[in-house]
N, C-alpha and C positions, 0 to 999 in steps of 0.2 A: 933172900928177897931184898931188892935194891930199897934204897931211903924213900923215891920215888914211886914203888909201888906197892908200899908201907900205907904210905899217904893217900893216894887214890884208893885203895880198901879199905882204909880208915872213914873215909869220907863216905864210902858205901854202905859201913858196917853196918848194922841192927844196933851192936855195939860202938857206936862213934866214940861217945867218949872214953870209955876204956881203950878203944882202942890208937887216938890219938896220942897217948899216954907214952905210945910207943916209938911215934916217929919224935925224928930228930926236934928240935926247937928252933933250928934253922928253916926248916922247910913250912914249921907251923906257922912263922911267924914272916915268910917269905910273900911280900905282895905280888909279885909275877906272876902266879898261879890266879889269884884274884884277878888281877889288870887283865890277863888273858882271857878269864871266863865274860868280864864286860864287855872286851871289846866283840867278842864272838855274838854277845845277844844283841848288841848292839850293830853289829853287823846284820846279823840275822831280822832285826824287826826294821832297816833302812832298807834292805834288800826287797820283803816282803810287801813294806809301803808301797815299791817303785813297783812290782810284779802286780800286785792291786790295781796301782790307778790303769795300770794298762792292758789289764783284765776288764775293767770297768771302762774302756776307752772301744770294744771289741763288744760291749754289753753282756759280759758273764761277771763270773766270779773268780775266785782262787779256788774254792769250796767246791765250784762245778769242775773247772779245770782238773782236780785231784781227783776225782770219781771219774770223768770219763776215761782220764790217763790211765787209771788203775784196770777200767775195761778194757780198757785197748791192748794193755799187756796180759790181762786175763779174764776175759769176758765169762759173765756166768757166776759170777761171787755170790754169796747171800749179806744179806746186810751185816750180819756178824761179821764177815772175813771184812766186809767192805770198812766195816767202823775200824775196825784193829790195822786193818794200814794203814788208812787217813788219818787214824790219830783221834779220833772225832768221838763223840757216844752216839749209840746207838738212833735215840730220838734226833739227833743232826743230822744221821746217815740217811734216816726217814724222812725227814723233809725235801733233802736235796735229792734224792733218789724221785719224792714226788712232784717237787719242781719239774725235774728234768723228764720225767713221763709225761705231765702234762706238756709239757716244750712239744714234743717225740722226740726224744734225743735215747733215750733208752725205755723198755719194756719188763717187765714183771713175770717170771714165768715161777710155776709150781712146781720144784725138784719132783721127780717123778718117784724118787727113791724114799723120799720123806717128806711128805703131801706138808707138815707143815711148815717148811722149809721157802723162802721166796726166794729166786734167782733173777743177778740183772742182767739185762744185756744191752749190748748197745745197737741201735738202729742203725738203718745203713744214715741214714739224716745224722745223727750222733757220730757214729764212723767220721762223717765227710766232715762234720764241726772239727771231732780232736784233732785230724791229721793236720790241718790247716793250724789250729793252736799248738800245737808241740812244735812248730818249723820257728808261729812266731813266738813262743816262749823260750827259745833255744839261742834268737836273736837276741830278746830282750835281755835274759840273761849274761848273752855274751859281752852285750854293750854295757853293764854294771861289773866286767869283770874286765873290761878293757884297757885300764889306767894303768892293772896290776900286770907286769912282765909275766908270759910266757912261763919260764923256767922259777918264776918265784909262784905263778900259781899252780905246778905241780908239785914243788916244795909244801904247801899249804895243802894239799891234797894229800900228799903222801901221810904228813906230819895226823891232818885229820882223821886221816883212814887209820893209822894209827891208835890215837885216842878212842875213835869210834869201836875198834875193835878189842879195844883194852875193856873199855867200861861193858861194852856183850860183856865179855867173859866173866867180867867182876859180877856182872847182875843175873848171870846163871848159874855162880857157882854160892 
């Protein structure tokens, strides 16, 4: 196992500390790894600012935007599947779920298979809302990623996809 991926399972462990014990002193005490994780959240919560106000410029959410987008790629969720994607608890998935019923942007049906079961789905009203926000989210998006060259943002995508795939694996095994 490389020094490098000593250290990212160390950072997972159960056992941290025993098990930093074992990677190099170079790499424990190497600030790049840090600098890299700031600049990423820091990334991540200027991104999410910019994606907000222009949420709120459209009079939604982010919070709605991520539930209808998740219908639209699979309409029918129960609130459970619905919370475990978006990231959210349950009682948040409840609210916005009943925001957006009240809106009619989505409906409430009773799994047939397991009566206590609630499934969402999205209205044709809700349909016609995401389609229209996914085209401008895709722009807004693209205009906060415009500065960065082409070929250095698929470098940065590669690199992420990377790490993204590394820590899955550390966090299932």
């Amino acid at each position: 196992m490389s020094d490098r991926a000593r250290f990212l399972r160390s950072a997972l462990s159960d056992s941290a500390d025993t098990a930093v014990a074992d990677v190099p002193l170079r790499l424990r005490t190497d600030p790049s790894a840090l600098s890299v994780w700031l600049r990423l959240l820091e990334c991540h919560n200027l991104i999410l600012g910019q994606l907000r106000k222009e949420a709120a410029k459209d009079g939604t959410s982010l919070a709605r935007f991520d539930l209808l987008a998740n219908l639209m790629r699979r309409d029918g969720m129960t609130l459970s599947e619905l919370s475990r994607r978006m990231l959210v608890t349950a009682g948040n998935v409840t609210g916005i779920v009943a925001r957006s019923e009240r809106d009619g942007l989505v409906r409430r049906t009773v799994d047939p298979l397991d009566r206590r079961l609630a499934r969402v789905h999205l209205t044709k009203r809700g349909r016609k809302l995401i389609d229209g926000m996914t085209k401008k989210h895709a722009r807004d998006v693209g205009a906060l990623f415009s500065r960065v060259a082409e070929d250095d943002r698929a470098v940065l995508g590669r690199v992420l996809g990377e790490l993204r795939d590394h820590l899955r694996n550390e966090a299932r095994s």
